[in-house]
C-alpha positions as CSV (number, residue, x, y, z in Angstrom):
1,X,-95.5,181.7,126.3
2,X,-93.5,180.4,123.8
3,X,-91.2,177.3,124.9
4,X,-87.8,176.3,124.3
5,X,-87.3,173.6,121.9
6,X,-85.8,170.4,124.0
7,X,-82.4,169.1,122.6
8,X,-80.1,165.9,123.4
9,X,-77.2,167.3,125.4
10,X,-74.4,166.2,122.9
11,X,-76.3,167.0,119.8
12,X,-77.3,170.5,121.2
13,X,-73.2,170.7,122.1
14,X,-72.3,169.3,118.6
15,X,-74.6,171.7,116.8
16,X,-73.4,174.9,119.0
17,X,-70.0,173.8,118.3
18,X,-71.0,173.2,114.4
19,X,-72.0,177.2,114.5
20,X,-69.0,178.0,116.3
21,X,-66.6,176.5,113.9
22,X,-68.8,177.7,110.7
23,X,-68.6,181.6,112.2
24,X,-63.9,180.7,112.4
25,X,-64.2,179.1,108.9
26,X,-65.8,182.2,107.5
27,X,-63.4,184.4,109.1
28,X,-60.8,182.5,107.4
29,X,-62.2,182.3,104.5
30,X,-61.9,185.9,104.6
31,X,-58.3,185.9,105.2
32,X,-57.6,183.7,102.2
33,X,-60.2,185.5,99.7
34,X,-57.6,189.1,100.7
35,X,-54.3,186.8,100.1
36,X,-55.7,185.0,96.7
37,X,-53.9,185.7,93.6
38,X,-56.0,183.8,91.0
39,X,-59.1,185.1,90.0
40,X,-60.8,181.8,90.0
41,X,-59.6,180.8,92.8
42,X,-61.2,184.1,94.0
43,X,-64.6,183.1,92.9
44,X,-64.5,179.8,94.4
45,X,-63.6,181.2,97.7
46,X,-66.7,184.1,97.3
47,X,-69.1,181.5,96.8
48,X,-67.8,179.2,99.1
49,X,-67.9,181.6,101.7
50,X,-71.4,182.7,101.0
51,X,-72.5,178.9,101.5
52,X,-71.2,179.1,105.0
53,X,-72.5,181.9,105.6
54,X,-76.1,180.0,104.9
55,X,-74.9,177.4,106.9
56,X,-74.1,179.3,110.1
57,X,-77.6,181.0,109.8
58,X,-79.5,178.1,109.4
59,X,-77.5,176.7,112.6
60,X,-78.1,179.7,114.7
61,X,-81.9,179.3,113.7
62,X,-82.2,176.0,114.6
63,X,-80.6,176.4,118.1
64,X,-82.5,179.8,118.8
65,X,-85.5,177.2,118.2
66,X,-87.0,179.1,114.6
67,X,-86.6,175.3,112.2
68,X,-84.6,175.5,109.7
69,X,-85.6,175.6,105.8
70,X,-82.8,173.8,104.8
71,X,-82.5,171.6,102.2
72,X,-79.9,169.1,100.5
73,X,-79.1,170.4,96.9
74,X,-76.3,170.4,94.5
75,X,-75.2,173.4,93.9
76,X,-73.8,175.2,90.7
77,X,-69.6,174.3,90.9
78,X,-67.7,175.9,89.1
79,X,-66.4,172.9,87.0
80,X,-63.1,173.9,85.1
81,X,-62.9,170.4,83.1
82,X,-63.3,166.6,83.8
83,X,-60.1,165.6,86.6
84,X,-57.2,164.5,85.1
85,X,-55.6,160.9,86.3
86,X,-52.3,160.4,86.2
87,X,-49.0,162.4,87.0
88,X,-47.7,164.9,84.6
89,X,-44.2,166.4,86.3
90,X,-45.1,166.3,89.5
91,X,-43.5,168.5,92.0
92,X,-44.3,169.9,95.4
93,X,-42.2,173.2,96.5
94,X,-40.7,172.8,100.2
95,X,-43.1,175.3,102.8
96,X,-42.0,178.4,103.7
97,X,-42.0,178.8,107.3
98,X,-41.6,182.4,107.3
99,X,-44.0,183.2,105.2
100,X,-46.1,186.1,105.4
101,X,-48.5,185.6,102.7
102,X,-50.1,182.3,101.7
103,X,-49.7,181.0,97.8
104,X,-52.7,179.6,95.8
105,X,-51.4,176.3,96.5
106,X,-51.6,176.6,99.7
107,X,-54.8,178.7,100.2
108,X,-56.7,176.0,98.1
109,X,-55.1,172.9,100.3
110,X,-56.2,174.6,103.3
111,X,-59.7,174.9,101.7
112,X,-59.9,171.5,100.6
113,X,-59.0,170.0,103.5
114,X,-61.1,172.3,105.9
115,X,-64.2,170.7,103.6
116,X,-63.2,167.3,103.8
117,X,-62.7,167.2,107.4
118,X,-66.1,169.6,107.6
119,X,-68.0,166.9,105.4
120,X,-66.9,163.8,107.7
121,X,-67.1,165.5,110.8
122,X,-70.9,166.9,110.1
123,X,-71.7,163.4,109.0
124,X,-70.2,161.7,112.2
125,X,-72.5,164.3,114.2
126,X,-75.6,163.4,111.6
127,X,-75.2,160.1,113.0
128,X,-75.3,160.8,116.8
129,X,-78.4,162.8,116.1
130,X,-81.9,162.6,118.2
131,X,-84.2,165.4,116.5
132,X,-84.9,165.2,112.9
133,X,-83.9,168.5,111.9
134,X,-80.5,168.6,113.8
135,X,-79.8,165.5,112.1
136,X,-80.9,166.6,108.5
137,X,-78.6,170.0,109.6
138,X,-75.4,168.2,109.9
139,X,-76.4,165.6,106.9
140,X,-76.9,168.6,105.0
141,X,-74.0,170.3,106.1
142,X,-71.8,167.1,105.5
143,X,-73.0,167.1,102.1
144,X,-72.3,171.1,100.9
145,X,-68.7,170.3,103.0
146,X,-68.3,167.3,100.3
147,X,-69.4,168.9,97.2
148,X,-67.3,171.9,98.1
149,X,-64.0,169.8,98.5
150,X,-64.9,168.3,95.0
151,X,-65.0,171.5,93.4
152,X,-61.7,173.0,95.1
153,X,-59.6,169.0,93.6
154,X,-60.9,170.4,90.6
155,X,-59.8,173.5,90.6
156,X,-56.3,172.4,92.0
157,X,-56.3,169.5,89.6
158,X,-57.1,171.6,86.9
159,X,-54.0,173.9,87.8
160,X,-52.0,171.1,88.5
161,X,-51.6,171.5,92.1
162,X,-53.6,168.1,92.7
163,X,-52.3,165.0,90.6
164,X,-53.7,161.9,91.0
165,X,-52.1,159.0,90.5
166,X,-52.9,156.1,89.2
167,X,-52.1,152.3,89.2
168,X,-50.7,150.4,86.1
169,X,-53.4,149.2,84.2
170,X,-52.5,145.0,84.9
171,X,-52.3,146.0,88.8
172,X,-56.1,147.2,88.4
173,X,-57.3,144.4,85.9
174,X,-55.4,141.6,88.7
175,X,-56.9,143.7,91.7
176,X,-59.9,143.4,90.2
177,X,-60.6,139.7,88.8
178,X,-60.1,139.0,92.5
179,X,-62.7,140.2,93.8
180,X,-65.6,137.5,93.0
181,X,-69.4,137.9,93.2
182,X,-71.8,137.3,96.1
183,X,-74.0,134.5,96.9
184,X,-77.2,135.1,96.1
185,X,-79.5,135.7,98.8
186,X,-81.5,133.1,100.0
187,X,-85.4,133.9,100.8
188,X,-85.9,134.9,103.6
189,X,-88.3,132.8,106.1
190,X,-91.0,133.7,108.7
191,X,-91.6,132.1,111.9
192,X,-94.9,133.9,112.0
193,X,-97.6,132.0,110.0
């Protein structure tokens, strides 16, 4: 007779509701891939999605109590080229609130901030975590959620939908001769001798 691997309440609750969300975020993802204009934005979304999809099987493994072969790893992003810093015309259309079909700015602003909320949620969970492989689940997850957000900023800063701006260049150099070095660290001594 096989036996039903033993959980913490909350991280068996955090990891049901991990899968949960992971089987909505697909579904959306769905949804935005049919409403996408740009092809690239197109592929990012595909790929994306098919992460999840890994991600919500591994979950529904672990609960169902089969392990889990997951495995941090970077994967290929699809970089466009190195983020620009800076603001070049900036501008940020008013939202439509009739809208019946998402723009690209928007469909990537949703995905970006679904995988940054994703990556510090999972980690927050990672952190609560009793079992091993729950935690390295959520860890894992956090991770994929983070390298996902960075390829979407590309991708929107690469279109111009993301600017970053910067500070002038004496703000950084004052900001930063304030900041002084640490004491060295003195040895540390035993009682026990």
């Amino acid at each position: 007779m096989h036996t039903q691997q033993r959980f913490a309440a909350h991280e068996f609750l955090e990891t049901q509701e991990a899968v949960r969300t992971k089987a909505a975020h697909i579904e959306l993802y769905g949804v935005l891939f049919s409403m996408a204009q740009d092809t690239h934005l197109k592929d990012i979304l595909f790929n994306q999605q098919r992460r999840m999809l890994e991600g919500y099987d591994y979950g529904i493994g672990l609960l169902q109590g089969r392990g889990i072969a997951m495995t941090p790893h970077t994967p290929e992003l699809r970089i466009y080229e190195r983020p620009q810093a800076g603001l070049q015309q900036p501008s940020m259309p008013g939202p439509n609130p009739n809208a019946t079909q998402l723009s690209d700015v928007s469909i990537a602003t949703i995905a970006l901030n679904l995988h940054k909320t994703g990556s510090a949620v999972a980690m927050l969970w990672a952190c609560e975590c009793v079992d091993p492989q729950i935690r390295q689940y959520h860890a894992t997850s956090a991770n994929i959620c983070q390298e996902m957000a960075w390829e979407m900023f590309q991708y929107m800063n690469y279109k111009g939908f993301y600017q970053a701006p910067q500070l002038a260049d004496h703000t950084m150099r004052t900001m930063i001769q304030a900041v002084q070095p640490a004491e060295p660290q003195q040895p540390y001594q035993t009682h026990f001798q």
